[in-house]
N, C-alpha and C positions, 0 to 999 in steps of 0.2 A: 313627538308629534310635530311637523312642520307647521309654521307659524302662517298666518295667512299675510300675503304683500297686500297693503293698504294701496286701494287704489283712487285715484286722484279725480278721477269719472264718478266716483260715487260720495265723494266728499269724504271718504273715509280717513276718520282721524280716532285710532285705538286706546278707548283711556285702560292706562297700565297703573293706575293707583287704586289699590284694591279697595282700600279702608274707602274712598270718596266713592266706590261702587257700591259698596254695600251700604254708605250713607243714603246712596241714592233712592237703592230696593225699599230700605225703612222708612221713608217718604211716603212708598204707597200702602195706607191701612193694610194690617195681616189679616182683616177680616175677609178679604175680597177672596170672590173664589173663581172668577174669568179673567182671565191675565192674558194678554197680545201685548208681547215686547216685538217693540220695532227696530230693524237692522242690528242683531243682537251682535254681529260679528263673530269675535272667538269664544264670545257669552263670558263676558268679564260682569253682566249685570245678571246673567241666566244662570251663573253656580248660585246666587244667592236666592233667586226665584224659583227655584229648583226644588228649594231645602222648604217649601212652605207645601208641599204637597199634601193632602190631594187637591191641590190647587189646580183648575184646568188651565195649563199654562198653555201659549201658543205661541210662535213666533214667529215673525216673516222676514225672510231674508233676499234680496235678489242678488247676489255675488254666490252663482255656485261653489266659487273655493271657500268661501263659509260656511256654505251650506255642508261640504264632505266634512270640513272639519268638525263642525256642531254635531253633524250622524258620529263619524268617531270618538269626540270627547263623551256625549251624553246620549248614549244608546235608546235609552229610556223613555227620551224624546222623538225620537227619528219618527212617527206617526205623525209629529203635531211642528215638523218645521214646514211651512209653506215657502216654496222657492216659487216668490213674486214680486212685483213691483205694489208695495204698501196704496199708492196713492190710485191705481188704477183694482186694488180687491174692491170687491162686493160685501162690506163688513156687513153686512145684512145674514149673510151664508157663514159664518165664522159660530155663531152661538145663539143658543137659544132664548138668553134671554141679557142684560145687560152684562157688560165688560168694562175691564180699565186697562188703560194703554200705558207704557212707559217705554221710554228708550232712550239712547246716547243718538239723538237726531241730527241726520247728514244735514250739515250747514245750509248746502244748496236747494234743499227742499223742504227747508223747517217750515216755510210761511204756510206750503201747499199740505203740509199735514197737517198746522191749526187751521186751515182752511176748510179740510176734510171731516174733522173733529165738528166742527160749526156746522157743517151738513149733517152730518151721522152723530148729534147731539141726545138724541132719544135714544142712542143704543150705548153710549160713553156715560159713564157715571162718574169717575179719575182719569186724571191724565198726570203724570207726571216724564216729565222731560226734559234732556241736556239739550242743549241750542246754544247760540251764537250768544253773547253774553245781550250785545245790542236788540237783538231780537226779544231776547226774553224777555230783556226792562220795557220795553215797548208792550210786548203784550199784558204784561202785568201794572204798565204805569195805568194812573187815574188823570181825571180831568183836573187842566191847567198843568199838565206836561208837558214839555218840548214835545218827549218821546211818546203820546198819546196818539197813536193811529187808527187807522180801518179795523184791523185786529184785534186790537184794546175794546174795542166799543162791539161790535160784532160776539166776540167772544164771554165780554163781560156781561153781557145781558142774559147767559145763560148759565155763567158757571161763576164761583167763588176764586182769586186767583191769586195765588202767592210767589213771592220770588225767592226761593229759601236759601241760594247759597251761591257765591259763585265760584268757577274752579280755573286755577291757573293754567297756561301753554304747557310747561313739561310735564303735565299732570298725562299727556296723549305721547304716543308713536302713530306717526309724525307727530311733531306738537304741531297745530293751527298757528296762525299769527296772531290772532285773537283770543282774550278768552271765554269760557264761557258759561253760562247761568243754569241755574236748574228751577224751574218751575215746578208748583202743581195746582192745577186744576180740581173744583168741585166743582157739581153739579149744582144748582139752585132748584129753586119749587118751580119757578117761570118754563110753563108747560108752551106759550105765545107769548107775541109779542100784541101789545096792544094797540096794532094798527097793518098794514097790509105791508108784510115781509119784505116783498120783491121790490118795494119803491123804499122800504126802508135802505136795502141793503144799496140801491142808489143813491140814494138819499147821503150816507155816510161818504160811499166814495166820491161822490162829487165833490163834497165840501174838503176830504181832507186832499184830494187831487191839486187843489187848490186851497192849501192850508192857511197861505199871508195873506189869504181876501175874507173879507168878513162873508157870511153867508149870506146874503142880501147878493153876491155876487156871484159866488162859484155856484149857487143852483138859479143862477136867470135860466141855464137852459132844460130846465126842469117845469118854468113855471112860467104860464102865458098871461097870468093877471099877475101883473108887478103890484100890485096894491097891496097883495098878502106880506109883501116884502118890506111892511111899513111896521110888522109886528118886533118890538124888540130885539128877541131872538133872535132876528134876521143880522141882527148888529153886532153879533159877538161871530168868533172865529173858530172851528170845529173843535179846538182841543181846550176851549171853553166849558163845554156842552155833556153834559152827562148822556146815560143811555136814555133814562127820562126823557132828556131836552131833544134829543134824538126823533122820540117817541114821536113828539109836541111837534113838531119842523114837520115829521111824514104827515100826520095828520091833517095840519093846514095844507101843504104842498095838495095833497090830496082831495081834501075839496074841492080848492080849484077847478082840478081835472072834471069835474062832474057834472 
């Protein structure tokens, strides 16, 4: 069977180390019975998700020559490969009722599938996934990290987040020039956030947009009574700041407005 050419548009970087594939698969609990592996490629993570059957597995690929390959190697599956672009489906239309995602994630669109995950959090219970090594540490650092971003805080206020491992450059066909990390994602109990979403989720990127200003600064343009900005917490720096302290910032900020 002809091998698929890795192509450089889709970030495709093939990991050919079997054993760290299958480390990977054992990551995600055997209990789970909704499985969407993302970019499976030649399905180096899909012979081992395969074997948990009757698991409803599903997988989305947009590189047709994956796609014919994945129909020839695993017959079995040909119903349940969706030839699409992950970040523009409707995971709403995919299952009935909750799912867990896992995949060897193209470099170039890792941030916009934990993105996606944050959106479509009531339908995602697991996430486990290969990323850019830097990426990973980031979304899994905690406050008082260099590496604590938009992603960290966003993310972490809905899910549980581990960095379990990370895997060297020859470990891939091509190898990347980097390496990179494997995470996994739990869900938490936090059904909301305790204060109004959409000014939160401003709220984060303002301050870390401007990460070497204390917050007193990078949301002046958030806030027309500078008075509120006499509160503490205005005097610390975003990657200070818990999801809590987060919480604490929208709420003030928000009065304000009123």
């Amino acid at each position: 069977m002809k091998r698929v050419t890795a192509k450089k548009h889709l970030g495709q970087h093939f990991l050919k180390d079997i054993s760290i594939a299958e480390k990977i698969t054992e990551s995600l609990p055997s209990h789970l019975s909704n499985i969407l592996e993302v970019g499976p490629g030649m399905g180096v993570l899909t012979q081992f998700l395969i074997q948990r059957e009757p698991v409803n597995l599903k997988v989305v690929e947009l590189d047709s020559e994956s796609v014919s390959y994945l129909n020839q190697k695993y017959p079995s599956l040909r119903d349940r490969i969706i030839e699409d672009d992950f970040l523009t489906l409707n995971l709403k239309e995919l299952y009935c009722s909750k799912f867990s995602l896992i995949g060897n994630f193209p470099y170039n669109i890792s941030s916009q599938i934990f993105f996606k995950v944050y959106y479509n959090r009531d339908l995602i219970d697991y996430v486990v996934g290969m990323l850019q090594k830097e990426v990973a540490e980031r979304i899994s650092s905690k406050p008082g990290s260099k590496r604590y971003g938009i992603l960290s805080v966003l993310l972490q206020a809905f899910f549980d987040i581990e960095y379990l491992f990370t895997v060297e450059e020859n470990s891939f066909s091509p190898p990347p020039k980097v390496k990179s990390g494997v995470i996994r994602l739990k869900r938490n109990g936090e059904t909301a956030l305790n204060c109004n979403e959409k000014l939160f989720i401003s709220v984060v990127k303002s301050s870390f947009n401007r990460r070497r200003k204390m917050l007193r600064n990078s949301l002046k343009p958030l806030v027309s009574d500078l008075k509120i900005l006499d509160n503490s917490l205005f005097e610390k720096r975003p990657e200070q700041l818990s999801v809590e302290q987060f919480v604490l910032v929208t709420n003030i900020v928000e009065r304000q407005m009123c």
